[in-house]
N, C-alpha and C positions, 0 to 999 in steps of 0.2 A: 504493500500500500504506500508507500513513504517513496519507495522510487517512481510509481506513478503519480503521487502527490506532485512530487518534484518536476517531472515530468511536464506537468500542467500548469508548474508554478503556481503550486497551492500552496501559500508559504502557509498559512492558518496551520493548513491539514497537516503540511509535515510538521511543524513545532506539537501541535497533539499527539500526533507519530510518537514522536521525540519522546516525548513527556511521558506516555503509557508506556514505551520500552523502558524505560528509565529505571520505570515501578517493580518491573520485573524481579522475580526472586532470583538468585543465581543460582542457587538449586534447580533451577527450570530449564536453567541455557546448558547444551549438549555442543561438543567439540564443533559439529558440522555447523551449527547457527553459528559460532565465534567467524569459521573459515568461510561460511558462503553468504553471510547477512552481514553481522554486525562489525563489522572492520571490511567490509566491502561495498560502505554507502557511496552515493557520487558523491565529488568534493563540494557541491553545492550544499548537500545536506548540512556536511559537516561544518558550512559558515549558518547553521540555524541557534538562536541561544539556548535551547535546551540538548546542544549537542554533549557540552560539557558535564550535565547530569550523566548522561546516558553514556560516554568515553569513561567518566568514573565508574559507570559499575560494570563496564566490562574488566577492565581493570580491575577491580574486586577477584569478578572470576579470575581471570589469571594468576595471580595470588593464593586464592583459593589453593585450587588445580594443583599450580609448578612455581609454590612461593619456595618452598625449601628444595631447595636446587639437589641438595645431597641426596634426599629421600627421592627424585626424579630420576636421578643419575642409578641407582642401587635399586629400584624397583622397576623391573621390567615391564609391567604392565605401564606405569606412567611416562616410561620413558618410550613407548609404544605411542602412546597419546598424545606426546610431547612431538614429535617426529613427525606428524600429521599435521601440523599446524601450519598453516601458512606464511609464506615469507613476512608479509605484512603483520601477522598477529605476533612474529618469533623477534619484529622490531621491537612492537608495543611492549612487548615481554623483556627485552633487552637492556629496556630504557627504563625498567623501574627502581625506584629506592627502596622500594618495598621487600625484596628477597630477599630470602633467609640464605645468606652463604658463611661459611667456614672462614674460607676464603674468595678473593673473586676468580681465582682458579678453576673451581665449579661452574660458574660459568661460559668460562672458554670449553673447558669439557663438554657441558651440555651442547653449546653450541655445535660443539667439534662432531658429536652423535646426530645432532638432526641433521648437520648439511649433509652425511654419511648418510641418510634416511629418502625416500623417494620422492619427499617436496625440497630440502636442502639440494639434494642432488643437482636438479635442475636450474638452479640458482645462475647467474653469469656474473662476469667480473664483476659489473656495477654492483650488484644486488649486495655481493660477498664485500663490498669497497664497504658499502654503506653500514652494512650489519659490524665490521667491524669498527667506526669511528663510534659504534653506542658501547665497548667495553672497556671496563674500568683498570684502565692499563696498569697508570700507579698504584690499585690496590693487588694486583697480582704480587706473590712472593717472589722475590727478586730472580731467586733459581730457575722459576717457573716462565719469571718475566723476558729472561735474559738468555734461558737453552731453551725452552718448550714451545714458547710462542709462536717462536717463527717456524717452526716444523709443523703447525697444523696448517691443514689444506685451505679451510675456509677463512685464514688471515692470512696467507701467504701474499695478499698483495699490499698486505702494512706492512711485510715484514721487516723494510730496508730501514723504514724512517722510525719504525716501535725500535728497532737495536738502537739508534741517535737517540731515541728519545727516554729508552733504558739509562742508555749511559749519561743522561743529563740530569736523568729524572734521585737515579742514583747518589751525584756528586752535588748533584744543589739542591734538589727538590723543586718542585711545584712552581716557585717564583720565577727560575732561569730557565723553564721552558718555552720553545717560540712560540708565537701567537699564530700558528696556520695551523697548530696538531690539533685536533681535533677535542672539543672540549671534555668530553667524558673521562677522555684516558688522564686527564689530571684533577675528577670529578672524585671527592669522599666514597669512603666505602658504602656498600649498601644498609639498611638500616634495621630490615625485617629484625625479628627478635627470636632467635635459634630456642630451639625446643628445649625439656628438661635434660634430658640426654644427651644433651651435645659433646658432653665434656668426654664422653666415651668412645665417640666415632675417633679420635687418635690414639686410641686405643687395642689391639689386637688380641683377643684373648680366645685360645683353641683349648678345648676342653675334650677330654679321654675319658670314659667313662672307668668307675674301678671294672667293675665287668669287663672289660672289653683288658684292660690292661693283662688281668686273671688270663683272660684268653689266648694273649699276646705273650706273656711270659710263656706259659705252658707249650707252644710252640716254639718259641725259639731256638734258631739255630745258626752256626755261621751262613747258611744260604738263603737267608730269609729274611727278607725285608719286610718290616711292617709299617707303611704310614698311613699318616693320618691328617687331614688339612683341607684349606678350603679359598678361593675367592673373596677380597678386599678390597673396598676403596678408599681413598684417604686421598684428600686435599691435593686432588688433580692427579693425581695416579692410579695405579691398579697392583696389586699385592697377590703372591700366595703364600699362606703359609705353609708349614708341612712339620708334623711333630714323628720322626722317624724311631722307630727301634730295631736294633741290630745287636746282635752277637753281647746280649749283657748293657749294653747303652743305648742313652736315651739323647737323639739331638734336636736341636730345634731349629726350625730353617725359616729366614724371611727371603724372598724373591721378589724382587721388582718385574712387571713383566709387562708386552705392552698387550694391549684391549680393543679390538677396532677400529678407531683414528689415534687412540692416543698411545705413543710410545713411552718407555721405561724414562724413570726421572734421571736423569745427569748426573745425580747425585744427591743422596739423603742420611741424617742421622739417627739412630733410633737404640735402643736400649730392649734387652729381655730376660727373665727370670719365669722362673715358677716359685710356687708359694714357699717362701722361706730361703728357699735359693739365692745363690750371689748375683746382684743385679750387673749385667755386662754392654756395657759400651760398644757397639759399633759400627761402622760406618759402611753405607754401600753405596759401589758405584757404578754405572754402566758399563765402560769398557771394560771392567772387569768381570763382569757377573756375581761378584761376592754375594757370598749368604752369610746369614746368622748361624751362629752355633753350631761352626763345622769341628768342633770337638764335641766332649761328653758335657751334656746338662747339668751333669751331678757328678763329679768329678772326684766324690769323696766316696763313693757308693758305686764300687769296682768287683767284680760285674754286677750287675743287679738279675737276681735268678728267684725272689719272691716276691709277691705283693705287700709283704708287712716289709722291704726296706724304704716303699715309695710312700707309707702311711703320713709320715712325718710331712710331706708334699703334696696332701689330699684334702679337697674341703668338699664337705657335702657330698662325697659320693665322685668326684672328679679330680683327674691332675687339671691343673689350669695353667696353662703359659701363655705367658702376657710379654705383647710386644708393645712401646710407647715408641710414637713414630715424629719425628724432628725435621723439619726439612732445614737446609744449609742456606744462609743469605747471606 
């Protein structure tokens, strides 16, 4: 009705248009209304004054939807949904203060997965120009800012002037940046307000159940590997873990690894223990493939050939090793 309104230049009709979307519940609005109605008015519309009602609460929805970026990224179904969204809505989405990020590394990420997706796909230079002058370059972590940026596909055509503007943004900050870079990249962090549980997501904790361990001992042998481990994200990266037992030992392995657009981090620091255990320091970096805890976990507990020597390292019914993950700036 609103594009025939328009049509007729029935301004009345469309300001009413306007006004009754406006009222809309966002409970109401389904992905395909965002992608084929409401972020695809003609621009005539969008100079009506009740457009501004009505841009706000689509924005709501988005937020809703794909406000915390991490839980978009790490859940497959949203990030399914996410991936579907039109060029134009993945702007709207781009450009807000609203989201909940870690960091703004999640959202190079995310972005990095929808152009990988079969509406980002399609994108052309301009498209991928534009979407990258809405990301918030200075709040990326410098690592991220400085190796990873430029290797994803969908910023590949910032990436000569984001390296100058790394290294300026770096050595003076914000004020000794020139005035043609684009404003966002020296634009505050985002503002959303991260869930209870945030403080966990840099956190890695793989859990053995004692049964399974009972099980795993009782097998053991030099020819037998037993692990155990799983898929992580953490602040623009991709992790696995892997908690191994062999011949009497127990190791624990972190892997950087890369995920669909995005490749292993350059370089990160991060810490791991199990409960009670010596907490250990170390560093991993790409060219080399280093892992965590490529000796014995327990290093005082040689060999270990029952369940009661690992009790001391058991809560609730689990070993638990915990990885705390550090990135290098």
């Amino acid at each position: 009705m609103i594009v025939w309104a328009d049509r007729w230049q029935a301004d009345g009709c469309v300001e009413l248009c306007m006004a009754t979307l406006s009222r809309v519940h966002i409970t109401k609005i389904t992905l395909a209304d965002v992608n084929t109605t409401l972020f695809a008015l003609p621009e005539s519309v969008k100079k009506a004054a009740a457009f501004a009602n009505f841009q706000a609460m689509c924005k709501k929805w988005l937020v809703k939807e794909f406000g915390d970026v991490y839980a978009v990224i790490t859940d497959n179904e949203l990030l399914k949904s996410f991936c579907a969204l039109s060029f134009r809505v993945v702007c709207v989405w781009a450009a807000l203060d609203e989201l909940v990020v870690h960091t703004e590394n999640d959202v190079a990420v995310l972005l990095a997965f929808w152009h990988a997706g079969p509406i980002g796909e399609q994108c052309n230079e301009q498209d991928l120009l534009q979407l990258g002058e809405l990301l918030r370059v200075g709040s990326l972590t410098s690592m991220f800012r400085r190796m990873t940026l430029p290797e994803l596909t969908w910023f590949v055509g910032h990436a000569a002037r984001a390296n100058i503007f790394a290294a300026m943004y770096d050595c003076g900050g914000a004020g000794e940046i020139a005035a043609d870079r684009p404003a966002a990249w020296s634009a505050g962090a985002r503002n959303g307000k991260l869930p209870q549980n945030a403080s966990t997501r840099a956190n890695i904790t793989e859990l053995v159940s004692e049964a399974e361990l009972g099980r795993v001992l009782q097998q053991d042998s030099p020819d037998v590997l037993h692990k155990f481990g799983s898929k992580r994200y953490w602040h623009g990266y991709f992790w696995q873990v892997s908690i191994e037992f062999k011949e009497g030992k127990v190791g624990a392995f972190l892997h950087n690894i890369s995920h669909g657009p995005i490749l292993q981090a350059a370089c990160v620091k991060f810490r791991y223990y199990a409960y009670t255990s010596t907490l250990r320091p170390c560093i991993l970096r790409r060219e080399t493939g280093t892992g965590a805890g490529r000796g014995d976990l327990f290093p005082t507990i040689s060999p270990i050939t029952s369940l009661e020597q690992l009790q001391p390292h058991i809560i609730n019914g689990f070993l638990r090793v915990c990885f705390g993950l550090k990135e290098m700036n």
